[in-house]
N, C-alpha and C positions, 0 to 999 in steps of 0.2 A: 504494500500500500504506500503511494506516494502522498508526503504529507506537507510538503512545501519544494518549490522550483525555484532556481534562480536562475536568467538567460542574458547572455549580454553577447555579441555581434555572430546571433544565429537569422539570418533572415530579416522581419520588420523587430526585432527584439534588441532594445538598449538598457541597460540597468533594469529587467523586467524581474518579477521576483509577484508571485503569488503563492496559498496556500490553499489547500484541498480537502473538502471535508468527502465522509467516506461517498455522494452521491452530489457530486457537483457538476452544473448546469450551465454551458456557457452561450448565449446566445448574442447575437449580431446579424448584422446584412452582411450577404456575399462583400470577399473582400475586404474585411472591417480585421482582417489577423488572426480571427480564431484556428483556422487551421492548421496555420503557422504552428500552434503551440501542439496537436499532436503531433507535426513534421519533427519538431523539437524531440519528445517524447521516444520517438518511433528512433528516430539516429539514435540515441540513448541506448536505446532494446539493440540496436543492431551493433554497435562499440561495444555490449556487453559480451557480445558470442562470434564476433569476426573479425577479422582486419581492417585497419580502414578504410582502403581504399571500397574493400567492399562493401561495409557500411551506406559508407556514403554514394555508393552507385546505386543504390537501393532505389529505384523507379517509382516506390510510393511517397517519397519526397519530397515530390515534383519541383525538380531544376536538378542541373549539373551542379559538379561540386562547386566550380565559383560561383553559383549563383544562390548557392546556402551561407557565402557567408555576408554579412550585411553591406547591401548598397548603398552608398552615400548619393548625394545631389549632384557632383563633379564626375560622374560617373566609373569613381573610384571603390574602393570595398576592404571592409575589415582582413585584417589579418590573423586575426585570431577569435576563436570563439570559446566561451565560458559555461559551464554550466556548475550547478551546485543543486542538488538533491536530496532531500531530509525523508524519511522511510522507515515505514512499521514493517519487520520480516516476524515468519513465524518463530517459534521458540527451537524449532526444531528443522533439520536439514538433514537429507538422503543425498547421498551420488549415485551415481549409475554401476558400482562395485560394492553397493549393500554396504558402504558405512554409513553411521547414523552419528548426528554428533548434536547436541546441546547450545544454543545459541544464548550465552549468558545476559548480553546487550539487545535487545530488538529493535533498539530505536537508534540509527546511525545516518550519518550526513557524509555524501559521497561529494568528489570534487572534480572536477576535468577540465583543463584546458588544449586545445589544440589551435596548432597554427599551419599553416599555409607559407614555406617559403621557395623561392626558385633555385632550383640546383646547381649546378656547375654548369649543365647543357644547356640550363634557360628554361627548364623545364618545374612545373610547381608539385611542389610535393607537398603531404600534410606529416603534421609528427606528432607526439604528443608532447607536453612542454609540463607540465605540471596535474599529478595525481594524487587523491590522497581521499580516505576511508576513514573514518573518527566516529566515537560513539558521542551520543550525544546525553550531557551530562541527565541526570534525572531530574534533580533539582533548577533545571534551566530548561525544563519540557514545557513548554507552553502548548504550543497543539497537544500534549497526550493528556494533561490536565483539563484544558476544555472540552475537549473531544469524549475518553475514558475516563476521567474523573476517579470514581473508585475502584475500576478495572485496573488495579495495580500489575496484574499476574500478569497481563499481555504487553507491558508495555517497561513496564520498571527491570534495571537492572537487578541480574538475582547476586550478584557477587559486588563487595564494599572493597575499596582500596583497589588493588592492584596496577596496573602500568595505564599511564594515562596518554602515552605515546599513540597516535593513530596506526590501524592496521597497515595502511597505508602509508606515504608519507614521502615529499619531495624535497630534496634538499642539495645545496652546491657541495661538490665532494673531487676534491684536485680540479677546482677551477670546472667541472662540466654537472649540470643539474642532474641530479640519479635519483633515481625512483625507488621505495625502498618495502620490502614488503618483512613488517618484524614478526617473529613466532607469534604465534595467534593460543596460549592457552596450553602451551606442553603438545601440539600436536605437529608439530612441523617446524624446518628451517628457515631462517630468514634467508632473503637473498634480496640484490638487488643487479639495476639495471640500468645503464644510461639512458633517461630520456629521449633524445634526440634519436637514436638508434631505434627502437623498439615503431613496429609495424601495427600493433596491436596493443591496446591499453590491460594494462596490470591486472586490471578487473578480470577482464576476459581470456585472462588466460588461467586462472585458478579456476579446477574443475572437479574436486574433492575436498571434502571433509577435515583433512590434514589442518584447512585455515578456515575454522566452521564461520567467521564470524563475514571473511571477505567473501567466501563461498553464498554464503547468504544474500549477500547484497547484490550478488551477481545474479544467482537464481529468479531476485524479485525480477531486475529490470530486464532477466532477457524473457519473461515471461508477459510482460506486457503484449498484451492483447487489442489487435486495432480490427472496429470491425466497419466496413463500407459494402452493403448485403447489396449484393447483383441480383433481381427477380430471376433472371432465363437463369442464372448460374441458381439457385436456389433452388430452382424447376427442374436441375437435371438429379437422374438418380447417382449414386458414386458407383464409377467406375472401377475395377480391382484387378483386370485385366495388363493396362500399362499406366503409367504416370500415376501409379495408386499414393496418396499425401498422407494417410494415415486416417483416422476415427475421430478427431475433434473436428470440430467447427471451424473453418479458414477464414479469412479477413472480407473475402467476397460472398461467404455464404457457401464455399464446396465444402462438401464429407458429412453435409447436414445427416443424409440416411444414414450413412457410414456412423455418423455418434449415436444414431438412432439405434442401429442395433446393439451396439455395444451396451449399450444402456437396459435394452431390451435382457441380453445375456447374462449380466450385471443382474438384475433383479427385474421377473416381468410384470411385476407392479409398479416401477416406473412408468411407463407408460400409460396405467393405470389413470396414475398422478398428473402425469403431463397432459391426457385431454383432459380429465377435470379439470385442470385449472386453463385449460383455453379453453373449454366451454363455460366457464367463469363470465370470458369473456366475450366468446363468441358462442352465444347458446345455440344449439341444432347441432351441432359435431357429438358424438356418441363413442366413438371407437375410435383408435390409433394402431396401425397394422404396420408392424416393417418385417420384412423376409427378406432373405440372402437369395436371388435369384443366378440361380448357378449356371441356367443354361445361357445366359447374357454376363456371367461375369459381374452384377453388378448387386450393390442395396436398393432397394426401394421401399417404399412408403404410398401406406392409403390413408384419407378421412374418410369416415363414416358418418351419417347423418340419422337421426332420430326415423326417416324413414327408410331405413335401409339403403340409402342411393352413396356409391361408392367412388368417391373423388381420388385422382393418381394425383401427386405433386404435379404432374406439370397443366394441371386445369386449377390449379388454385390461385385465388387472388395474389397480389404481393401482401399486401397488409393481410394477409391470414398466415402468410409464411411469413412474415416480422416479426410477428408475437409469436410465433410457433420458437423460432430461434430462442426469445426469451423466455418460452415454458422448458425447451431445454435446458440450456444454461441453466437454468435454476433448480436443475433436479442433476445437472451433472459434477461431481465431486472432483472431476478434471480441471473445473473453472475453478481457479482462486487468483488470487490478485487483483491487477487493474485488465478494466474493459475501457478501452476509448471508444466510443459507438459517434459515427460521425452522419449527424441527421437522422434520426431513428422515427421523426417521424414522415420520411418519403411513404410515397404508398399508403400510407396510415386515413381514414376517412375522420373529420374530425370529431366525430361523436368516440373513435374507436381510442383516439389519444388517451382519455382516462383511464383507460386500461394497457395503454403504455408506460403512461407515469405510475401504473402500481408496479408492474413489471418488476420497473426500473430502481424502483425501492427498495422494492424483495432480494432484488440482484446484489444490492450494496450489504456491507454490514450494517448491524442494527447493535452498537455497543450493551445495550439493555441487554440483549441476549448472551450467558457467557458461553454458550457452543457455539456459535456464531461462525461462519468460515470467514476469516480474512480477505475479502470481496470489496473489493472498490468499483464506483462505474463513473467515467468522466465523458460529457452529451456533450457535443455544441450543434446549436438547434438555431433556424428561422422563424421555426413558429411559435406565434404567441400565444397561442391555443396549450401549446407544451406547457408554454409558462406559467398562464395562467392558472390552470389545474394544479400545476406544483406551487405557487404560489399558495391556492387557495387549500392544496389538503395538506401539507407538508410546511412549508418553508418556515412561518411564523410559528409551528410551536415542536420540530424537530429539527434537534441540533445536530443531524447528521447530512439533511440537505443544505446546499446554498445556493443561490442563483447569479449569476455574476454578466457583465455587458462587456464587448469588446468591440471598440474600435481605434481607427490610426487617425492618429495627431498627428501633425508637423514638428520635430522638435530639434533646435540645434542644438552642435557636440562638437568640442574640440579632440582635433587629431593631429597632434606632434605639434601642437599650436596656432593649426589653421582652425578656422573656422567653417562647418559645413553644416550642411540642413539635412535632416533623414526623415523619413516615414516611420514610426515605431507603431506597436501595439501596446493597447493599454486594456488593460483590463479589470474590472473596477466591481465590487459587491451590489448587490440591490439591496438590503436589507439593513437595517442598523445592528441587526443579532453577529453581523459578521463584518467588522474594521478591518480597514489594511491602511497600509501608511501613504497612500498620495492625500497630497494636499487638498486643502477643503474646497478650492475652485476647480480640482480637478475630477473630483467625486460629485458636485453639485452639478456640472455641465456632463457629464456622462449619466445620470440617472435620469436627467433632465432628456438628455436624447431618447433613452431607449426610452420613459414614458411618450414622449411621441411617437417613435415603432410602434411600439406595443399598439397605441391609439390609432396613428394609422393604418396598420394591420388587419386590428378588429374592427374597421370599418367594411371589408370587401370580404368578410367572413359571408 
């Protein structure tokens, strides 16, 4: 669970810096930067599990590498990008070798910087310039105090004293910046690394339990979950013949049947569960049928209707296979973490919304609960339909949603002493239940906006 971000020359982001409650809501007009902030998110998840350069070619993106790092007005562009991320992992961590290890810290703050410089051919390379992994004191938690309050067991250090040094940690050593990763807890060696040299950040290359704590931190962010639900791709059954991706849910909406079954094999009273609660909201569905069709190679899936009449996936609505998505997820024990859900309500007919935003609820954690799976969901939405309903059943008397606005301002920035003009994102609370620290004209003219959205939105409703 991501509990605060900081971005400084990713894209339209300068000194940007927000916090996240477990089911936060970001909405704006095409344009206005929010999706900047999953592109942010997403490079993050892909720095955690590859190399750079691969990372960063990652085609969900959207741009080339220079064109992720911030543009200026002289049509010049940063050199370097920032990030800083503050993060709930669970108490406990698995490798893929059946160790199991203890996570004494669950609340820790990750650091990164990279830069972009040209090589000796002339050619630009990126490197890593500064890394570093720290826990974050207990007594200086503000998010887990507002957020957990008494839920001390999920979030509080369980060990006093010891080495206050980060797991992580960068530092100049014989004149060149080294990266330094210190024994984590009696279960491994330190070692370190030059900077400059390293193809892959420190994080992502710790792949067992030896460093439970850096291990950890790695597993949340590569585990970040982005979803953008393609109707026809949702429509098809999974294929198992070639290009088979596996049995969760993908970022478009493939391997739907594929989790379906699994789920189904898993316990077949799951499915049980999952048309009940989408006949919750879409009443007349009865039945949910998935079989391994052997002679096609593939999973599929039926609806069933109160009169017997038998719908394939690919004659269903989109917005019935929307929320279909979120009865799964919500019954599957593979989802934990963060969900970026980007527009959730495409397809969605507007009466059917309120039964998006309970979804979308169910989906998050609910700290009140202490079985609870550590589940985050983070929306950036257009519609004010979304809004409103989370407004009106949630926002003002649960302290686990937030609703927040995003648009770009104009804002000048000195660079090496010049003075230039950029486009930045800003993004700003609706609520007085949730402060952040821009300035009071700058939270007054941004709530001040999105009440007229909203307003003229809900005009052509």
């Amino acid at each position: 669970m991501i509990t605060k971000i900081k971005i400084d020359g990713f894209k339209s982001f300068s000194n940007f810096e927000m916090e996240f409650s477990p089911l936060t809501v970001i909405a704006g007009t095409n344009a206005s930067g929010k999706s900047n902030l999953f592109d942010a998110l997403n490079l993050m998840s892909n720095l955690s599990k590859s190399d750079l350069r691969t990372a960063f070619a990652n085609k969900q993106l959207r741009g080339e590498v220079s064109e992720l790092f911030t543009k200026y007005s002289d049509d010049t562009s940063a050199s370097e990008m920032h990030f800083v991320v503050e993060m709930l992992v669970p108490r406990e961590v698995k490798d893929n070798w059946g160790g199991i290890a203890e996570v004494k810290t669950p609340r820790m703050r990750y650091e990164l910087e990279i830069a972009k410089r040209q090589n000796d051919q002339g050619f630009e390379e990126l490197s890593v310039v500064r890394e570093q992994l720290s826990r974050i004191a207990t007594d200086e938690d503000v998010w887990a105090k507002k957020y957990m309050k008494k839920k001390t067991s999920i979030w509080r250090s369980s060990v006093s004293g010891g080495s206050g040094k980060p797991y992580i940690y960068t530092e100049i050593d014989r004149g060149y910046p080294t990266i330094t990763i210190r024994q984590d807890g009696g279960h491994g060696r330190g070692r370190s690394v030059i900077a400059n040299a390293v193809t892959q950040t420190v994080l992502g290359s710790i792949n067992s339990v030896d460093f439970p704590h850096i291990f950890a931190a790695q597993q949340e962010i590569a585990s970040w979950n982005f979803l953008q639900l393609n109707p026809v791709i949702l429509r098809e059954p999974t294929r198992y013949d070639v290009n088979y991706t596996g049995n969760t849910i993908g970022h478009a909406g493939e391997n739907l049947s594929a989790a379906l079954y699994r789920l189904y094999n898993q316990d077949p009273y799951l499915m049980e569960q999952i048309i009940m609660r989408l006949s919750s909201f879409l009443p007349g569905y009865t039945e949910l049928e998935v079989k391994d069709d052997k002679a096609n190679k593939q999973f599929v899936f039926n609806l069933k209707n109160n009169e017997g009449k038998t719908f394939s996936s690919r004659v269903l609505s989109e917005g019935t296979l929307r929320l279909l998505v979120l009865c799964v997820l919500l019954y599957d024990d593979k989802f934990q973490g963060l969900l970026c859900f980007e527009e959730p309500e495409n397809g969605i007919h507007p009466y059917r919304i309120k039964a998006m935003v309970e979804l979308l609820r169910l989906l998050s954690t609910d700290f009140e609960d202490e079985d609870d799976l550590l589940r985050q969901v983070i929306v950036n939405t257009h519609s004010p339909v979304l809004l409103r309903w989370l407004k009106e059943k949630y926002n003002d008397e649960d302290n686990g949603v937030s609703i927040w606005f995003s648009k770009l301002i104009s804002h000048p920035i000195d660079v090496n002493g010049n003075r230039r003009s950029i486009r930045i994102t800003r993004i700003s609370p609706l609520t007085k239940s949730f402060q952040f620290s821009f300035s009071e004209a700058e939270n007054k003219m941004t709530i001040a906006d999105a009440i007229a959205y909203l307003n003229t939105e809900n005009k052509n409703l």
